[in-house]
Structures are given as structure tokens and as C-alpha cells.
N, C-alpha and C positions, 0 to 999 in steps of 0.2 A: 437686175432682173432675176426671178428666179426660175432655176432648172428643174423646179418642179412641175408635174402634166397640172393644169388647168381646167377643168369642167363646169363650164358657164351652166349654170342652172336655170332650167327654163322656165318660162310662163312671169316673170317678176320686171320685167325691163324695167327703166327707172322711167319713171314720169313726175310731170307738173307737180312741183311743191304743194302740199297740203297744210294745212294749221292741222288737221283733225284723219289720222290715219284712216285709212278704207281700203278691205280687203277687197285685192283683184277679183274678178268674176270665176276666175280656177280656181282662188286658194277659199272663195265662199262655197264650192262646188266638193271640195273636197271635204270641207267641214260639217256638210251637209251626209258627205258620204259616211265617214266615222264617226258622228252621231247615232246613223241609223244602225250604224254594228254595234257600238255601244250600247244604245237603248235595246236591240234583241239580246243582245246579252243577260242585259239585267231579268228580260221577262225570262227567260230559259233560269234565271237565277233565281224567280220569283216562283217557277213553276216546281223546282226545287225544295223552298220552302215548303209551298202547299203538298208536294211528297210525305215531307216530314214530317208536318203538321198530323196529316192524315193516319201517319201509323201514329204517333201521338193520340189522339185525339179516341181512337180503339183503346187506347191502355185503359186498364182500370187501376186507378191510382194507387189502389193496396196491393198491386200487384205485380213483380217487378217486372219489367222485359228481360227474354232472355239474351245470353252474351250474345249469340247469333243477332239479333233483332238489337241491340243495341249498339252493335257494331257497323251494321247499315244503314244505322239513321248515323253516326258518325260520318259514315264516307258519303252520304246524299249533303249534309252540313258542308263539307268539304269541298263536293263540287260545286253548292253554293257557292264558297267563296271564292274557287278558282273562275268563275264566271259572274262574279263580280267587280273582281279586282280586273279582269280583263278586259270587261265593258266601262270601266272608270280609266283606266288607260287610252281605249282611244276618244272615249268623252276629253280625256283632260287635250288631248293631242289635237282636237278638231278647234276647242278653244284660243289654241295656238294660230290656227289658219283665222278663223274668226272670233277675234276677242269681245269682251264684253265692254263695254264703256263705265268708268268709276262714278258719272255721274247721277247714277240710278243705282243708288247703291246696292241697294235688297236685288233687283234683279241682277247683279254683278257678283253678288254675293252667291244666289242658288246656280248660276250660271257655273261658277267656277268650283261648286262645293256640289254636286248633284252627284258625287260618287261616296257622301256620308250619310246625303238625306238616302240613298239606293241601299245601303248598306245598315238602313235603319229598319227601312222596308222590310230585307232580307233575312234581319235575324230577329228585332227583336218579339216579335209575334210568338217566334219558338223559344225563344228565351222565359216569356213569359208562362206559353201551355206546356214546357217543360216542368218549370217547376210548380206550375199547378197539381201535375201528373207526378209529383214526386220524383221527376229523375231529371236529380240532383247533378250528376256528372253530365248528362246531355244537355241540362242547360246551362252550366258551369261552361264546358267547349262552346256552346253555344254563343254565351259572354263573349266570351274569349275571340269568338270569329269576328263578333260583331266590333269590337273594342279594333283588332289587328286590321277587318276589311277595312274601316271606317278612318284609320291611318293611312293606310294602303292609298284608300282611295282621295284624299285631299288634295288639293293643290294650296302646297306652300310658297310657291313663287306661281301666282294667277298672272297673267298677259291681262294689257289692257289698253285698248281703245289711245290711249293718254300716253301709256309706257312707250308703243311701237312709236309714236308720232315725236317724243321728246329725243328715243334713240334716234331716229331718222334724223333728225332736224339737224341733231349733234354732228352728225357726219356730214350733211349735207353744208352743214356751218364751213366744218375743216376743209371739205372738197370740191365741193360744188356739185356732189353727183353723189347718188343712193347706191355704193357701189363699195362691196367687201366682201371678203374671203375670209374662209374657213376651214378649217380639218376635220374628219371622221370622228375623230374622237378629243378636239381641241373644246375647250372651255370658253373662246375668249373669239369675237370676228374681228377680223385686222383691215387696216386702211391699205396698206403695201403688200400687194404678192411676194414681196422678196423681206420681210419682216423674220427676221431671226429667229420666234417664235413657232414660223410654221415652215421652217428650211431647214431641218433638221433631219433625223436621220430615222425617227419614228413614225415618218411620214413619206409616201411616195405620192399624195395627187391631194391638191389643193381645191377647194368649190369657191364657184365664185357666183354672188347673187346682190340682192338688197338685204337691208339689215330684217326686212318682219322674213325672208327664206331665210336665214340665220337660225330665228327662232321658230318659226315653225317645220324646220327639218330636223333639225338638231338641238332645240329650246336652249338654246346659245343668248346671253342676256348682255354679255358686257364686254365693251368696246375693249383692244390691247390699250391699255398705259403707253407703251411702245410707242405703236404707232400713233397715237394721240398726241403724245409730245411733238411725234416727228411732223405729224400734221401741221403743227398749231408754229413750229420754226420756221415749214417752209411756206405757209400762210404770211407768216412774218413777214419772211425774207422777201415775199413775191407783192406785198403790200408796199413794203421800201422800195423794191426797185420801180413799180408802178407811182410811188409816189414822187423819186429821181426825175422817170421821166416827163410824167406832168409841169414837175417843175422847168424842166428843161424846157419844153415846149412853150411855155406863158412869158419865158424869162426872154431880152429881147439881147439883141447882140453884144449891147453895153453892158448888161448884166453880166451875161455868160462870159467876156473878157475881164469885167472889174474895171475894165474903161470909163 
């Protein structure tokens, strides 16, 4: 057993085997909620643009802006992208609570990708009446935000519908029960609380949930090696002994003597 504090993670209990994952009614609830921070983000990023746009769109093209005024359309650019990349963050992280299904793919696809197409929204409009307007460096950084937000905001490892249900199943194979632990700052959810992995000395409180609180607290994707192995021995060994005593039980008194 391990002498680390334990913290049951609430709202995920395990339930009834599923072929096809479905988020609890909290964690669709919460999905719902950093969406909507997400998506205001992006308009306060969009209102941003139209800022810029706006002193833009004054210039006369033969004319330059001065350093003053071209320095404030730089830092309004700026806060575009800090409130882009901010709203694509909790977009990516509501994805988490509620995934997209791979079976629809274009909707699975703008689902999980909706902090490039925001980040397209956001710059390239000034990208473009920048250098209509001749200036050349504001829409150069401009580029530039749009290229860096547009990293920023992807998701390279998308959740999905499929993923949570194939991890679940995995565990649920080895144990019989939707039920794993995790670290702050570990990589990997483990079958055993007392997994060497997470009993160390970098760690003083272990979380314990289902595998989709795994990933959507801590977007935690991949089961321990570890404990996997250790699973799948004592799966073994508890398959042999259950198979021992069946036999025992069928076998009749003359057998079990060799009489």
C-alpha cells in the first residue's frame, strides 16, 4: 500500500461498461462552461482586430505612421494574441471533458482545430490591409502572430469519443473496474496506488479517478508500462487459480485421489 495522501476525485464514479464513451452530465457541464470563456475570448480578440484594423484603414498609404502609432497598433496585435491563444486553451481543455467522435470527421476535425481557424479570423484580415496600407513591418508581426497564434492554438494530441472508450476498456480488461491514479505533474495514470512510479519522493498526494479524469484534469493519455505488466501477471495468476478451482470442483473424488 502506498503511504502517499490519496484524493478521490469527484463527480466520475465508475459505471456500467460502455462500447462507446459518454461524458458524465458534470464533465458535459463543465465543457460547456470553458467553451463559453473560450469563445468570449476569441470576440474580445476579434474586437482587437477591428481596433487595428480601424487605425489601419485611416492611413494613407503614401504615408507612413508615426513611431507612436505604430507602436500601438503592435501592442493592440499583441493583445490579440494573448487573447487568443487564451481562448484556445480552454477551447482545447473543454474538448478534453467533451470529445469529439472520429466518426464525423470534418466535425472532429473543426472541433478540435477551432483555435486555427480563430487565429485565422484574428490576424489575417490585418495581415492583408497591412500591407495594402504599406506597412510592411505591422503586417510582417502580424504574419508572424498569425503563423505563432495558429501553433499556439492546435491540438496535436485531439481526445476522442474512440480514444477515451479504447483506454477505458484497457483498464477495465486488466481490472474489472474504471479506476486509476495519478500525480500533479506525472505523465502516465497507473493501475496500483503503491506503483513505484508515483511513490517517490517528488510527490507527496496521489489523485484517484477514471481514466477520461485522467485526461481531462491533467490530459494524461497513457496507461504505466508498469503497472500494465503487473495488471496482466496478476490477471494471470487470478485466471490459474480460478481455473485450479473449477477444476477441482467438476473433478469427482476418484479423480482428485488418482484412485
Amino acid at each position: 500500500m502506498t503511504t502517499k495522501k490519496i484524493t478521490k476525485v469527484s463527480g466520475g464514479e465508475d459505471s456500467p461498461r460502455k462500447t462507446t464513451f459518454v461524458p458524465t452530465a458534470e464533465a458535459k457541464a463543465q465543457a460547456g462552461k470553458f467553451r463559453m470563456y473560450g469563445i468570449l475570448l476569441w470576440v474580445l480578440a476579434v474586437v482587437a482586430e477591428v481596433i487595428a484594423m480601424v487605425i489601419l484603414f485611416k492611413k494613407d498609404p503614401e504615408v507612413a505612421l508615426s513611431t507612436g502609432a505604430r507602436v500601438a497598433l503592435i501592442a493592440i496585435l499583441l493583445v490579440d494574441l494573448v487573447l487568443l491563444i487564451a481562448g484556445s486553451m480552454f477551447w482545447k481543455k473543454a474538448n478534453r471533458f467533451d470529445p469529439a467522435s472520429k466518426q464525423n470527421a470534418l466535425n472532429f476535425f473543426f472541433q478540435n482545430q477551432m483555435g486555427v481557424v480563430a487565429a485565422v479570423v484574428a490576424f489575417l484580415p490585418v495581415v492583408i490591409l497591412a500591407f495594402i496600407k504599406k506597412e510592411y513591418l505591422v503586417g510582417a508581426i502580424a504574419a508572424l502572430f498569425l503563423i505563432g497564434g495558429g501553433a499556439a492554438s492546435a491540438d496535436y494530441n485531439a481526445p476522442s469519443k474512440e480514444q477515451y472508450s479504447e483506454q477505458t476498456s484497457r483498464v477495465e480488461e486488466l481490472t474489472g473496474s474504471n479506476n486509476v491514479y495519478w500525480t500533479k505533474s506525472g505523465t502516465k495514470y497507473h493501475i496500483y496506488s503503491d506503483c513505484p512510479s508515483i511513490n517517490g519522493n517528488r510527490t507527496d498526494e496521489i489523485f484517484n479517478g477514471t481514466v477520461a479524469q485522467a485526461r481531462e484534469l491533467k490530459n494524461i493519455t497513457e496507461l504505466c508500462k508498469i503497472c500494465e505488466k503487473r495488471a496482466e501477471k496478476d490477471k494471470d495468476l487470478k485466471n490459474g487459480i480460478m481455473g485450479t478451482q473449477t477444476d477441482d470442483t467438476i473433478a469427482t473424488p476418484d479423480e482428485k485421489t488418482g484412485q
